[in-house]
KEBATI-814449 format. One record per residue (C-alpha): residue number from 1; x, y, z; residue in one letter. Coordinates in steps of 0.02 Angstrom, whole numbers. Example, Ala and Ser with C-alpha at 12.3 -4.5 7.8 and 13.67 -1.06 7.14 Angstrom:
NODE  seq      px      py      pz  type
NODE    1     615    -225     390     A
NODE    2     684     -53     357     S
***
This chain:
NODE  seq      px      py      pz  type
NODE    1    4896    4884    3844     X
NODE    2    4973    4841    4033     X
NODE    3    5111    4720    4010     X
NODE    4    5092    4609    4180     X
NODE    5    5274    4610    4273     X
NODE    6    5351    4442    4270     X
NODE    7    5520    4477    4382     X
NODE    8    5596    4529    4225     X
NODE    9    5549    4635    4080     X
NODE   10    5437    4570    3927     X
NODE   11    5477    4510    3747     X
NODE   12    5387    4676    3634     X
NODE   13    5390    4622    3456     X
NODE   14    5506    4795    3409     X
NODE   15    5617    4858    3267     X
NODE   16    5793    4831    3331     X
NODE   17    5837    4957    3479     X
NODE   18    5990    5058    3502     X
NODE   19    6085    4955    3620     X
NODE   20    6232    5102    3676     X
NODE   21    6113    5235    3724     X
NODE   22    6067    5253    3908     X
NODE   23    5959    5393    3957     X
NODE   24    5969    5502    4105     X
NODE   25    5802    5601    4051     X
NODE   26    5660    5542    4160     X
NODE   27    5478    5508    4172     X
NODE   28    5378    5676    4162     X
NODE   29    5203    5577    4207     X
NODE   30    5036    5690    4214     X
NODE   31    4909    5575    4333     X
NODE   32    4705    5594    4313     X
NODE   33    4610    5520    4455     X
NODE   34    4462    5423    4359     X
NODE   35    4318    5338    4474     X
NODE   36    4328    5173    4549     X
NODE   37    4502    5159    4582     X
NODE   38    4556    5207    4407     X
NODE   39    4715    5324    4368     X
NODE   40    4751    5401    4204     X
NODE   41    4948    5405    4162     X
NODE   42    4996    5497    4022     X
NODE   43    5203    5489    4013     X
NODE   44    5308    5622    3919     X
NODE   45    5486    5649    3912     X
NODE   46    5554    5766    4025     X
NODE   47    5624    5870    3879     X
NODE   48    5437    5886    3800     X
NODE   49    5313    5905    3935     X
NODE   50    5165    5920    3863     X
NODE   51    5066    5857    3667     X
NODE   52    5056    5691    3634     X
NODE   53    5098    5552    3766     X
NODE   54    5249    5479    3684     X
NODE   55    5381    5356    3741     X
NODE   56    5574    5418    3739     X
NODE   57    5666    5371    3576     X
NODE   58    5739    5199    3571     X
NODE   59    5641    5146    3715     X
NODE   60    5487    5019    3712     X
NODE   61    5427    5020    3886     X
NODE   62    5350    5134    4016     X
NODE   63    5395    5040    4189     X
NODE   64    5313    5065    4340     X
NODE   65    5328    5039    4545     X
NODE   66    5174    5104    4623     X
NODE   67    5091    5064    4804     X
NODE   68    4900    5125    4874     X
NODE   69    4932    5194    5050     X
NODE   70    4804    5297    5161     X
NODE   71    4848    5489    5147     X
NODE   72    4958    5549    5302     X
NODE   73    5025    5372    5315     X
NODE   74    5180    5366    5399     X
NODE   75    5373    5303    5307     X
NODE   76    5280    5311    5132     X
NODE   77    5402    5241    5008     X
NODE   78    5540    5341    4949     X
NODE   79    5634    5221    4829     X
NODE   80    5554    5128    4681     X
NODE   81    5624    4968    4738     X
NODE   82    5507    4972    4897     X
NODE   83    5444    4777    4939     X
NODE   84    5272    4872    4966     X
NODE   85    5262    4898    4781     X
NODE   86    5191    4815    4646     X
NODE   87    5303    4828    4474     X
NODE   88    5211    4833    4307     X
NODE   89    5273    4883    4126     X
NODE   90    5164    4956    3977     X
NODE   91    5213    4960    3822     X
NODE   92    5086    5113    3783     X
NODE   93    5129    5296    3866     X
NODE   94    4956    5328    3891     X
NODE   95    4853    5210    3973     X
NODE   96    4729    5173    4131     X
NODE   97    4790    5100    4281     X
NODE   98    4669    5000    4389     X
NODE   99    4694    5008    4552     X
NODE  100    4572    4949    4653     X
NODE  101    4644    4762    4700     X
NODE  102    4793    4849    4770     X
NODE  103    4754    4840    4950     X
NODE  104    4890    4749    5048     X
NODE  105    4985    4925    5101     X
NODE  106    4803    4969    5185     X
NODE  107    4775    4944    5372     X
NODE  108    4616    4892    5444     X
NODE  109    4491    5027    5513     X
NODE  110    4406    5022    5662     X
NODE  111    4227    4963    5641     X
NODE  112    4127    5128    5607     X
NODE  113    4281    5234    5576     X
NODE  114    4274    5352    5429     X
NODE  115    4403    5300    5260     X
NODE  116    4544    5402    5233     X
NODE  117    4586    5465    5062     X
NODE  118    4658    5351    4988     X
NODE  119    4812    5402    4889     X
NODE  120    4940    5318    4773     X
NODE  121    5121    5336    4782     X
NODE  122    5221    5263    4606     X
NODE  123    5403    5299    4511     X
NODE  124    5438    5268    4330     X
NODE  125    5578    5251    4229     X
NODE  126    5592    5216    4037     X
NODE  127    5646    5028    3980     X
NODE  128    5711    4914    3850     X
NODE  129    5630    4753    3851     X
NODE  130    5783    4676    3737     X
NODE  131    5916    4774    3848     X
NODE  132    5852    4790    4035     X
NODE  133    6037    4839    4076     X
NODE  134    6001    5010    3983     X
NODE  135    5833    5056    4082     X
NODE  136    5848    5243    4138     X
NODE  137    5847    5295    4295     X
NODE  138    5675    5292    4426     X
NODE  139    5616    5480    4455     X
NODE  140    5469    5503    4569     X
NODE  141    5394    5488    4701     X
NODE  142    5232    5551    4622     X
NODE  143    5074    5559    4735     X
NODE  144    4875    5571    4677     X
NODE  145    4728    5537    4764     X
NODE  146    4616    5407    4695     X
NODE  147    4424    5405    4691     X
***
């Protein structure tokens, strides 16, 4: 389930969350280009790697700061608090991200032109809805092409 962002982070119905712990262990995120605009995320820990898609402990949301740009684009962001990108949360660490209504970063072709690939550009960082003061850190940028 994709939590819609709202400015600031959701209300998840939780068992109480550690509120001292603050995390310096990233996002490891593997992306799967699906058709139609479609990207697979599948977060880990940075520690793990690999298995199951699984949150970090004590944390209840997967955040997100992604951006669809044309590949060889020039200044592609670099920080996750770009004004080209569009913030989401998820409260799952593996789910489908659609991405086909995100076309403002996108110039307009010349009529007849060929499309470049298009690509997207996104960060992470794990969250607590309850406690958005103990969010870890953003780690990326990560880079796929989409279909």
């Amino acid at each position: 389930m994709v939590i819609p962002a709202t400015g600031v982070h959701p209300l998840t119905k939780t068992k109480e969350l550690d509120k001292t712990i603050i995390t310096l262990e990233g996002v490891y995120p593997k992306l799967i280009p699906e058709l139609n605009g479609l990207l697979h995320i599948k977060a880990y820990s940075e520690k793990a790697q690999s298995g199951r898609p699984h949150k970090l402990k004590d944390f209840d949301l997967l955040e997100y700061s992604y951006g669809v740009f044309y590949l060889g684009s020039a200044n592609l962001p670099t920080l996750a608090t770009d004004a080209r990108l569009t913030a989401g949360y998820s409260s799952k660490s593996n789910f489908v991200l659609p991405t086909v209504t995100s076309t403002s970063n996108l110039t307009a072709l010349a009529t007849g032109a060929l499309t470049p690939v298009k690509i997207i550009v996104i960060f992470f960082r794990w969250a607590k809805s309850k406690h958005p003061s103990l969010d870890g850190p953003w780690n990326g940028p990560f880079t796929s092409p989409l279909m």
